[in-house]
C-alpha positions as YAML, in Angstrom:
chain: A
units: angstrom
residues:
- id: 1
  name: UNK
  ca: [-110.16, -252.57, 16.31]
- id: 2
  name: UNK
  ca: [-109.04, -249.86, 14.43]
- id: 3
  name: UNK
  ca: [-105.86, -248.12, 15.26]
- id: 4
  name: UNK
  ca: [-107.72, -244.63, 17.44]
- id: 5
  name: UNK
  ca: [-109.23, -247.08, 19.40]
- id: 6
  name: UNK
  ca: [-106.25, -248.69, 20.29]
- id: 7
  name: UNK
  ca: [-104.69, -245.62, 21.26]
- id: 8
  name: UNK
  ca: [-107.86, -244.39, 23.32]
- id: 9
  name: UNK
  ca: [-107.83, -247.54, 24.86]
- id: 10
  name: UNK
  ca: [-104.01, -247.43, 25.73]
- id: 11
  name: UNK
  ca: [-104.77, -244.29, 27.83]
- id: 12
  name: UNK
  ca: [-108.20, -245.26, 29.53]
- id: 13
  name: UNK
  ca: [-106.72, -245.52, 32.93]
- id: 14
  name: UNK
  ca: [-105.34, -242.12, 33.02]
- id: 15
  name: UNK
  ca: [-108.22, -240.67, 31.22]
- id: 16
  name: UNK
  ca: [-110.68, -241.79, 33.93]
- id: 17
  name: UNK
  ca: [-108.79, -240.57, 36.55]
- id: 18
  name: UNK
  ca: [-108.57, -237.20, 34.59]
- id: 19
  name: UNK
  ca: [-112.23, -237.66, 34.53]
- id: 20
  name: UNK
  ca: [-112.81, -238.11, 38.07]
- id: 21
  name: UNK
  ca: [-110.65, -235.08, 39.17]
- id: 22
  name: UNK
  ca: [-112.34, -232.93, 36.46]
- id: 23
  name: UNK
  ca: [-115.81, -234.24, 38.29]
- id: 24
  name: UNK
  ca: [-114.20, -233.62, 42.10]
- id: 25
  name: UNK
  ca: [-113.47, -229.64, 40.39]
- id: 26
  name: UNK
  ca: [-116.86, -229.64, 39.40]
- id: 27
  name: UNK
  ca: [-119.01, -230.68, 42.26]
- id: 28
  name: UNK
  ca: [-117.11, -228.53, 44.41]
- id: 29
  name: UNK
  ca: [-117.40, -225.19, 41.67]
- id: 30
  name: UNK
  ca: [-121.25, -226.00, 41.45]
- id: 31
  name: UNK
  ca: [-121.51, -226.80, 45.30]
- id: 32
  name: UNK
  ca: [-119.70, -223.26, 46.12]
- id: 33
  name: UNK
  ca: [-121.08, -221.10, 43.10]
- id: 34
  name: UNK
  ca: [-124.97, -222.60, 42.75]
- id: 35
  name: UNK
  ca: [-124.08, -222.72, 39.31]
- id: 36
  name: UNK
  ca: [-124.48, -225.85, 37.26]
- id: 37
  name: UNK
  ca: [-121.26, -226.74, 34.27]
- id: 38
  name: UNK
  ca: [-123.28, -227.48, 31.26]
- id: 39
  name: UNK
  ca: [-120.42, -227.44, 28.82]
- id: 40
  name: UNK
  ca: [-116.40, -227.77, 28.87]
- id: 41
  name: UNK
  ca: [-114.55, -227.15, 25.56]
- id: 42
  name: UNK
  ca: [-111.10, -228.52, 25.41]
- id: 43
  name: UNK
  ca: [-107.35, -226.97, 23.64]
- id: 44
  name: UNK
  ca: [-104.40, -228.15, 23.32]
- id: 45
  name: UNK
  ca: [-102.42, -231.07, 21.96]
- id: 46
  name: UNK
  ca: [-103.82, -234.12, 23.88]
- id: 47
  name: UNK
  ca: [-107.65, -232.83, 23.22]
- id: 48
  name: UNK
  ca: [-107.16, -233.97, 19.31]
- id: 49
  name: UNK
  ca: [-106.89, -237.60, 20.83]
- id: 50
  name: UNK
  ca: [-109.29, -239.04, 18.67]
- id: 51
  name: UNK
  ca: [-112.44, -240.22, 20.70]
- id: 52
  name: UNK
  ca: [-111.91, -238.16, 23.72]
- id: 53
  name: UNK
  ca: [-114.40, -235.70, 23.12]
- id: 54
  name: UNK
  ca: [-116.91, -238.30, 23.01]
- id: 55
  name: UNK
  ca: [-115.58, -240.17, 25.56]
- id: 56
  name: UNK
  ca: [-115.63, -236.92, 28.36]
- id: 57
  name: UNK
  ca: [-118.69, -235.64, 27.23]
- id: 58
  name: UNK
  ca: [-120.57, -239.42, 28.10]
- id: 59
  name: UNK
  ca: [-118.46, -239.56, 31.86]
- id: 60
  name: UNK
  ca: [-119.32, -236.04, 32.37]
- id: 61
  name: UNK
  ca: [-122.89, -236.07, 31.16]
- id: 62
  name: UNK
  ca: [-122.42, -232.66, 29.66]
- id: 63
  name: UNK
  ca: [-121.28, -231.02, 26.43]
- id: 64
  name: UNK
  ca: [-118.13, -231.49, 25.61]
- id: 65
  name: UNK
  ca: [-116.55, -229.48, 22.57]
- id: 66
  name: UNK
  ca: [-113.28, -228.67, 20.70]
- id: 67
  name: UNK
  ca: [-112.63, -225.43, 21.32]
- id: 68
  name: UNK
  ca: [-112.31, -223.43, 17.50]
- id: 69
  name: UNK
  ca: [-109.35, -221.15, 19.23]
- id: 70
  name: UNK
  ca: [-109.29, -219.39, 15.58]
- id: 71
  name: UNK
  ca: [-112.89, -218.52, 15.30]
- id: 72
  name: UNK
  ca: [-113.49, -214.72, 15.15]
- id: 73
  name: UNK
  ca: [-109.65, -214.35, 14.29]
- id: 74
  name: UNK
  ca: [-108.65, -212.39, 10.63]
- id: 75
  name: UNK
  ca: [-105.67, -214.98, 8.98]
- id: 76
  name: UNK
  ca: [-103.30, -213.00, 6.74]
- id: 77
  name: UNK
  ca: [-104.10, -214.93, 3.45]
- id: 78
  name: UNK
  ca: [-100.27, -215.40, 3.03]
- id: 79
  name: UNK
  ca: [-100.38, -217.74, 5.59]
- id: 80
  name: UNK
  ca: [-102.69, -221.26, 4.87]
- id: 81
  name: UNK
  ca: [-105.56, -222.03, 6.47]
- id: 82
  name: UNK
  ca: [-105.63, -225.33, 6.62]
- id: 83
  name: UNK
  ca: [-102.23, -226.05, 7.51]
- id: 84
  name: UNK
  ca: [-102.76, -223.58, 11.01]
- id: 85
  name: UNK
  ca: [-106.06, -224.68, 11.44]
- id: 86
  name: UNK
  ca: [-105.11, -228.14, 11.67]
- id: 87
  name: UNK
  ca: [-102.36, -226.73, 14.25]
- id: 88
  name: UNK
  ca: [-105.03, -224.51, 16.14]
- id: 89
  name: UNK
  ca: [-105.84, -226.79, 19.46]
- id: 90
  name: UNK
  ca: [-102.00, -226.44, 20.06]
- id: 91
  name: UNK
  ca: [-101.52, -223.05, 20.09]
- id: 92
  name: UNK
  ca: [-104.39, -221.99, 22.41]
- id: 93
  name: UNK
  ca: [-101.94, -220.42, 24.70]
- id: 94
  name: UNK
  ca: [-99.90, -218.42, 22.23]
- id: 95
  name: UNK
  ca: [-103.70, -217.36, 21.18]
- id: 96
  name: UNK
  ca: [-105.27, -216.05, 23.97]
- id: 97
  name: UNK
  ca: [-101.74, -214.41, 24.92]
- id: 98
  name: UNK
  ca: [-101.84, -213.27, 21.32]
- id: 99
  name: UNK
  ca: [-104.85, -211.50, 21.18]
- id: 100
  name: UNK
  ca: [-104.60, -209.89, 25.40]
...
């Protein structure tokens, strides 16, 4: 096994039981709303944990997505791209409070 699945692995137990409240928050927004949740995108830190996308989006049986948090967004060019995209995921907060 390579080393991501090691770490994925390492933090099945407390992923499922994120998964399972995520489901309970669900079935009770679709039961009250009529609506169905066909999608969830995740931010921050812990959603770069390799596999997890993949991994929620199978327990969930929906789409599950990385949320781009700098699509749509104008970058000075004096800052680079790269390095703050990599960085994006974490700063979702800062973001959205950014751009209010």
């Amino acid at each position: 096994k390579d080393q991501k699945e090691k770490v994925l692995q390492a933090c099945e137990s407390i992923l499922n039981s994120l998964i399972n409240e995520i489901k309970l928050s669900f079935d009770y927004f679709e039961s009250e709303n009529n609506t169905p949740i066909t999608s969830l995108f995740l931010s921050g830190g812990g959603a770069c944990l390799s596999g997890l996308v993949e991994l929620m989006g199978q327990d969930l049986g929906i789409e599950v997505k990385l949320w781009q948090s700098l699509s749509g967004i104008t970058i000075n060019p004096a800052l680079a791209a790269q390095d703050l995209s990599c960085h994006a995921n974490k700063l979702s907060v800062a973001i959205g409070t950014a751009l209010k």
